[in-house]
Structures are given as structure tokens and as C-alpha cells.
C-alpha positions as CSV (number, residue, x, y, z in Angstrom):
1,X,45.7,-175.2,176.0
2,X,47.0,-174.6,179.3
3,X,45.6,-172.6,182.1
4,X,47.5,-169.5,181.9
5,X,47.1,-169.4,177.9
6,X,43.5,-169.4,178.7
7,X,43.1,-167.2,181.1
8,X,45.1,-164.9,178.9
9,X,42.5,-164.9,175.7
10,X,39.9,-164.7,178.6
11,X,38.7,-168.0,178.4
12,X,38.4,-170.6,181.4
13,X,40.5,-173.9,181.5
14,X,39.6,-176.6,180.1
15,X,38.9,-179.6,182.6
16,X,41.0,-182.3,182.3
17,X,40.0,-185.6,180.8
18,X,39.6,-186.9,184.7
19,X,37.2,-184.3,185.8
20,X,34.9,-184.7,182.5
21,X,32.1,-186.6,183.0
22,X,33.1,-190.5,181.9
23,X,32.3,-192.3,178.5
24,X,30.4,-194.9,180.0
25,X,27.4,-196.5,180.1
26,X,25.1,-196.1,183.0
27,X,21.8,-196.6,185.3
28,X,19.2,-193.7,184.9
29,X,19.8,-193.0,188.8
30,X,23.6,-192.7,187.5
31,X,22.4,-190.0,184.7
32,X,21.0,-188.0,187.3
33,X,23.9,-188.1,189.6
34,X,26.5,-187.0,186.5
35,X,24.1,-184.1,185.8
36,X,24.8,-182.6,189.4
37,X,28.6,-183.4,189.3
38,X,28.7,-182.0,185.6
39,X,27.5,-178.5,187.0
40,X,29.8,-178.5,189.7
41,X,33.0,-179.1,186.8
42,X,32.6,-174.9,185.8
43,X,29.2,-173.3,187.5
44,X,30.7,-170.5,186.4
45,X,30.6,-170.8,182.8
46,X,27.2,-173.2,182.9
47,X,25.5,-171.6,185.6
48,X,26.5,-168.4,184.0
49,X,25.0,-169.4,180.5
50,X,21.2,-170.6,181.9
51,X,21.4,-167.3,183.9
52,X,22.2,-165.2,180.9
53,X,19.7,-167.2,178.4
54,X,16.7,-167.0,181.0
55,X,16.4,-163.6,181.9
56,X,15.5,-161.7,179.0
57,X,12.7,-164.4,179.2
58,X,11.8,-163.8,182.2
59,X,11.6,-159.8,181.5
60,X,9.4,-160.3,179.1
61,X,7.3,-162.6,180.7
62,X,7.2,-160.3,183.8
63,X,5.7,-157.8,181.2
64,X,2.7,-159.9,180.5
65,X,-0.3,-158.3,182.1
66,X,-1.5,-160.3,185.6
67,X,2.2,-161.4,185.8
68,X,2.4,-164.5,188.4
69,X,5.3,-162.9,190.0
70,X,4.5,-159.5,190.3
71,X,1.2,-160.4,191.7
72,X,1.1,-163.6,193.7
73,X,0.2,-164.0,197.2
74,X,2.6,-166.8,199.4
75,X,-0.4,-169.2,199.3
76,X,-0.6,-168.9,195.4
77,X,3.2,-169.9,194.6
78,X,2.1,-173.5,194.4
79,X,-0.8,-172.6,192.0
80,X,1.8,-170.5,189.7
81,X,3.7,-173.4,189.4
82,X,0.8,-175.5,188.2
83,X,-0.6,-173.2,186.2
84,X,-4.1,-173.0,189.0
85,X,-5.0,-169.6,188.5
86,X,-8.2,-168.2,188.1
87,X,-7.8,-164.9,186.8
88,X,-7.1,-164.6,182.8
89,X,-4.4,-162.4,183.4
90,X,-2.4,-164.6,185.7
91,X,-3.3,-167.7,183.7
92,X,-2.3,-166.2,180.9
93,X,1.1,-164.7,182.5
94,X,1.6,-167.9,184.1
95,X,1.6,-169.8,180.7
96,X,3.8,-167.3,179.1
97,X,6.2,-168.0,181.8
98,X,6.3,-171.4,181.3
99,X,6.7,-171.5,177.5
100,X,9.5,-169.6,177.8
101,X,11.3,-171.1,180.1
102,X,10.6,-174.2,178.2
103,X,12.7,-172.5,175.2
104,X,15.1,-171.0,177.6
105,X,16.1,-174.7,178.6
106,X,16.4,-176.1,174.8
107,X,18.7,-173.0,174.1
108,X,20.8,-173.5,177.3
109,X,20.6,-177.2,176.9
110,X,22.0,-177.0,173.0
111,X,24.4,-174.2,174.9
112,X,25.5,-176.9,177.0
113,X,26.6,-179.6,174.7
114,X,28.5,-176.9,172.5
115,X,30.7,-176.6,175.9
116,X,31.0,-180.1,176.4
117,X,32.1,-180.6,172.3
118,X,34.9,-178.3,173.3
119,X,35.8,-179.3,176.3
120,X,36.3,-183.3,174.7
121,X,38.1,-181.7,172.1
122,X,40.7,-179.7,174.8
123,X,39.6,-176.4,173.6
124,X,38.4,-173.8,175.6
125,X,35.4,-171.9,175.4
126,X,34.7,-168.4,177.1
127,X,31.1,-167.6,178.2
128,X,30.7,-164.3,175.8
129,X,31.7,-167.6,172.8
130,X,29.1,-169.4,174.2
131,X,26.4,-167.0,174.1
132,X,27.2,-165.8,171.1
133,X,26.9,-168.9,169.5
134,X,23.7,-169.4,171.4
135,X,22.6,-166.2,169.2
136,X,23.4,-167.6,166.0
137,X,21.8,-170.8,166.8
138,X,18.9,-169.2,168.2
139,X,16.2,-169.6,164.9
140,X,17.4,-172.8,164.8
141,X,16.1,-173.9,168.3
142,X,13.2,-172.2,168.4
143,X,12.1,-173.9,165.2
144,X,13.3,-177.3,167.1
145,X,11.3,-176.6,170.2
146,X,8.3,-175.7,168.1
147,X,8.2,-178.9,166.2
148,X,9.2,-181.2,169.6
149,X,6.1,-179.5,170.8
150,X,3.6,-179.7,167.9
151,X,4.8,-183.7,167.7
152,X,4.0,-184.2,171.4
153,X,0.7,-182.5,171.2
154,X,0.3,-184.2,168.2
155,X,0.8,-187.9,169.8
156,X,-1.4,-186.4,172.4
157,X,-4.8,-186.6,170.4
158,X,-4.1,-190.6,169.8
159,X,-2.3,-191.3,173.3
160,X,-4.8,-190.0,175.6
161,X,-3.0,-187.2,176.7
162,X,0.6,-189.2,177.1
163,X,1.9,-187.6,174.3
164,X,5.0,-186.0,176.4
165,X,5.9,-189.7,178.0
166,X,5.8,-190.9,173.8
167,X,7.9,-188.5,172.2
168,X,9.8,-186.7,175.3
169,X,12.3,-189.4,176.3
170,X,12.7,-189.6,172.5
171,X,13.2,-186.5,171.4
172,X,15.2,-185.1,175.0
173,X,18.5,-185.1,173.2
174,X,17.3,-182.7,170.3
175,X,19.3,-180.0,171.4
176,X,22.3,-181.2,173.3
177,X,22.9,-182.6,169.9
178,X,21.9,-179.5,167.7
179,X,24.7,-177.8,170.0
180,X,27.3,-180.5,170.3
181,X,27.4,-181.3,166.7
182,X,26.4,-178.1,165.3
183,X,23.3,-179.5,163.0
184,X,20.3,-177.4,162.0
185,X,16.4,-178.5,164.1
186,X,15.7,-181.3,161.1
187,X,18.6,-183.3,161.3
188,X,18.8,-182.9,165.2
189,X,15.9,-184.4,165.6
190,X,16.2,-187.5,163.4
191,X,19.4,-188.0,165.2
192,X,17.8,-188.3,168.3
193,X,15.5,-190.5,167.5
194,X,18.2,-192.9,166.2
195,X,19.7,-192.4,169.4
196,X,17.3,-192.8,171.8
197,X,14.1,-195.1,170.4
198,X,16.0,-197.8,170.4
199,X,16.7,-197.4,174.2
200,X,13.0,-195.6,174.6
201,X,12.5,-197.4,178.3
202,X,16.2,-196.3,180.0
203,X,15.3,-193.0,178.2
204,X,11.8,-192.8,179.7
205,X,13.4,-193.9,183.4
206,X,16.1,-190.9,182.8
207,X,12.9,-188.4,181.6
208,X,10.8,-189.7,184.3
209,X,13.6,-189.5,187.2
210,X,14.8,-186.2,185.7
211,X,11.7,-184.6,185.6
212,X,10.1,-185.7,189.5
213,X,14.4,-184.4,190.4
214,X,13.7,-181.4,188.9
215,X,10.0,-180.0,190.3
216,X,11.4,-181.1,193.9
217,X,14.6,-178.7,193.6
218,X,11.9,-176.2,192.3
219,X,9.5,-176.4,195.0
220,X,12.6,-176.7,197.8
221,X,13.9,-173.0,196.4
222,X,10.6,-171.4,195.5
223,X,8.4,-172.1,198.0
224,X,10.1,-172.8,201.2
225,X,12.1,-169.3,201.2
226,X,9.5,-167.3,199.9
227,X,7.0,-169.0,202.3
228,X,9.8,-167.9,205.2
229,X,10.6,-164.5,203.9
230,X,6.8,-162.6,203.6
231,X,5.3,-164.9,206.5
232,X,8.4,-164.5,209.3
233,X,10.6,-161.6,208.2
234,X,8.0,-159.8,206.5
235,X,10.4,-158.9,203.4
236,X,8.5,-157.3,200.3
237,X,6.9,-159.8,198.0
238,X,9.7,-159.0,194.7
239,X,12.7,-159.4,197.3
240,X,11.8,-163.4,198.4
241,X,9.2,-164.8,195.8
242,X,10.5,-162.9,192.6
243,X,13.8,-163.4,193.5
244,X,13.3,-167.1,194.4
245,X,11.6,-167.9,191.9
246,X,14.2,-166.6,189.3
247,X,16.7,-168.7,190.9
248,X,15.0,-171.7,191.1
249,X,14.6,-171.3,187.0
250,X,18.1,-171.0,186.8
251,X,18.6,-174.0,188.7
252,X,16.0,-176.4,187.4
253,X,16.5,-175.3,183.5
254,X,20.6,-176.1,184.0
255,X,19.7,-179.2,186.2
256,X,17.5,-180.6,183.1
257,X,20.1,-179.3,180.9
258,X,22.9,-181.0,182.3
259,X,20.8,-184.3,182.2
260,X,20.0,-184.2,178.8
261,X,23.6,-183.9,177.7
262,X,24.7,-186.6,179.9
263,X,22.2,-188.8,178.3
264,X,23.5,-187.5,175.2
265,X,26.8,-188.8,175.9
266,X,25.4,-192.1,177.6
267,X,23.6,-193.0,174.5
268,X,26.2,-192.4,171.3
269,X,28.5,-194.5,173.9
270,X,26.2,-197.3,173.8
271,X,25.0,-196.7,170.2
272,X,28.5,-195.7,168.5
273,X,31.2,-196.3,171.3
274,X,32.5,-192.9,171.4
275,X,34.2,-193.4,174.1
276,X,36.6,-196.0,171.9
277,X,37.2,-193.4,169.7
278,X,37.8,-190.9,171.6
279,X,40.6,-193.1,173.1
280,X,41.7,-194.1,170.1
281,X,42.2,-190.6,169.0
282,X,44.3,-189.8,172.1
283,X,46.2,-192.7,171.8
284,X,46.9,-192.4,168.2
285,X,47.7,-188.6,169.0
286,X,50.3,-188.9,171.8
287,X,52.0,-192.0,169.2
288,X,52.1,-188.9,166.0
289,X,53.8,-186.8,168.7
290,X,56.4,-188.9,169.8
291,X,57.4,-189.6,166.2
292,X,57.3,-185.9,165.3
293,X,59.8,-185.8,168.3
């Protein structure tokens, strides 16, 4: 589809096969790295996707009584993050924050590799198509989050508490794949186990560096502007802290996003060689066309 035929049903272009991320195999370090360049390809329609997704979360969560945000101090934005509160209201609001912004990344993650399945495919996708989808799929990932969850507490009880570092790194491409090949929470997550266990220490370097990536982009957006904003320029707490904190959501849930859908790509090339038949396909394509010529 060219530019100006998409433009004209309202939906973006479609990067070219150079600017897509590459079907290759590569270093965790290299995973992290693709993630950023991925959300430079079209922050407009990805960006645009983790910020629609999130806030209705975040509305609600700012509804929870002794809401973090509403109520925080500068000195206490660290302790929101962690979850250090003593009050039960701002634990409590704290925690609902968190879970839901833990579902709001499986929903833009699975968001994401529905973009990416069209985008390999040269079809374009418009962000209202996107979202909508994201509605249809939305029982779907909630019941997949629910069960990634239950499993890692599970493995928690017999792991000493390391029940994330068991089942995270194999369980992180549940919804990139739930999105990129349309597959209900079951099935997702027995094909990311197949996927990833075999390669459970690159995918525990890639969880690990993705993670420690992630908290530092956080703590660089939240705190340091917020910290600036009520201590120097004396700006009302929801204009720098609320506002900060929102965005660095947005950033840190597409971020992690991004990275799991690279790894998603990363691992069916080293487990299935997509990328040979992906070429294949094109090559095979452009011969059909010349004959039809």
C-alpha cells in the first residue's frame, strides 16, 4: 500500500522492509537497543497506543482512596515507586497502581505485536484499528496476565521468592504473541514456553537488562523533574509529579513493550527462521508477478 493510499483510508504508512526492525539473531544488549529504535519507526501510532491503553488505568487508579499521586510529597515519590508507604490508603492506592499498569503493558505489549504482524505483512494499521482490536482482545489478556501471575507466585512458594526470574523470561512473550498471531491466553502461553525455555538464560539476560533499563528511564522522568518543579519553581504538586509520573508510565510500559516484541521476533528467528521465510515469501512473490506480467 503506498503512502498516499494510506493516508487516504486514514491509516499511516507502512515502514519499509529497511526501516523494520531486522530478522536476526542478537545479543541481549542488542534487544535492548532494537526496542528504542523500534519506537522511534512510528511514536505516533505506538506511543499513541500505551498512551490510550494506560490512562483509563490510571483514572481509575487515581480514584482509589489515599491515591499515591494525588497525595505524595517530593520526598515520597521514591517510596511510591516501591511500594514504601505506611498509610493503608496509599499502600493500597499504590498497589492498585501498579497492577494496573502491569495489565496496561500486556495489553499494549499484545497491541504492539498486532502492529508489527501488519507491518511484515505491508499492510497498514491505523491507531483507532489498533485499539479496537485491543478491545476485542481485552478478556483474553486479562485472563493471560492473571494466569502469568498466579504461575509466578506460584513458583514463588518453592523458589524462595524468585518465582518472577523462573517463569518471567519464560513467559515475557505471552502477549506479543497473543497479538502477533491472534491466539487466545492458553495457547499463547504454551507457545512461549516453546519459544523461549529452550533459550531460558539469553531470555533471562534480555528480562534482567530490560527490566534494570526500564526503572532507570522511570526514576530519570519521575523523580528528577518532579523533584525540580515543587522544590525550585514551586509549581503545584498535580502539574510536575502527576504529570511526570503519567509520562514516565507511558514511557517505561512501551519501552518493555517494545522489548518483548523484539525478543519475540529474535526468538521464532532462532527457533523457526522466520526470517528465511519471510524472504522466501518475497522472493517467490516478486517471481509470481513478473510471470503474471
Amino acid at each position: 500500500m503506498s503512502a498516499e493510499r494510506a493516508n487516504a483510508t486514514g491509516r499511516r504508512p507502512v515502514p519499509t522492509v529497511e526501516r523494520l526492525p531486522p530478522l536476526t539473531a542478537r545479543s541481549a544488549l542488542g534487544v535492548f537497543d532494537e526496542a528504542i529504535t523500534l519506537l522511534r519507526l512510528d511514536p505516533a501510532t505506538l506511543f499513541g497506543i500505551a498512551v490510550l491503553i494506560l490512562l483509563p488505568l490510571r483514572i481509575v487508579a487515581l480514584a482509589a482512596p489515599g491515591s499515591a499521586l494525588r497525595d505524595a510529597r517530593p520526598d515520597q515519590l521514591l517510596d511510591i515507586f516501591v511500594g514504601n508507604l505506611s498509610e493503608p490508603g496509599a499502600v493500597l492506592a499504590a498497589f492498585v497502581t501498579l497492577v494496573l499498569e502491569s495489565l496496561a503493558l500486556f495489553a499494549v505489549a499484545a497491541s504492539f505485536g498486532e502492529v508489527l504482524a501488519h507491518w511484515y505483512a505491508g499492510r497498514a494499521i491505523s491507531l483507532t484499528d489498533a485499539l479496537s482490536a485491543s478491545v476485542r482482545r481485552s478478556p483474553g489478556v486479562v485472563v493471560a496476565w492473571v494466569i502469568v501471575h498466579l504461575l509466578e507466585g506460584l513458583l514463588a512458594i518453592f523458589t524462595v521468592g524468585l518465582g518472577v526470574l523462573v517463569a518471567g523470561p519464560v513467559l515475557m512473550v505471552t502477549a506479543p504473541v497473543m497479538g502477533a498471531e491472534r491466539v487466545g491466553p492458553l495457547r499463547a502461553l504454551r507457545r512461549s514456553t516453546t519459544l523461549a525455555a529452550p533459550k531460558y538464560v539469553y531470555c533471562l539476560l534480555v528480562f534482567g537488562l530490560t527490566g534494570s533499563g526500564a526503572v532507570l528511564m522511570r526514576v530519570m522522568i519521575e523523580f528528577v523533574p518532579s523533584f525540580l518543579g515543587l522544590e525550585l519553581l514551586g509549581l503545584p504538586l498535580w502539574a510536575v509529579s502527576g504529570v511526570a509520573d503519567v509520562v514516565a508510565s507511558v514511557v517505561q510500559i512501551a519501552f518493555v513493550a517494545a522489548a518483548a516484541n523484539v525478543l519475540y521476533l529474535d526468538l521464532r528467528v532462532r527457533r523457526e527462521g522466520i526470517d528465511l521465510y519471510l524472504a522466501s515469501q518475497r522472493v517467490f512473490a516478486g517471481e509470481r508477478s513478473a510471470v503474471g506480467g
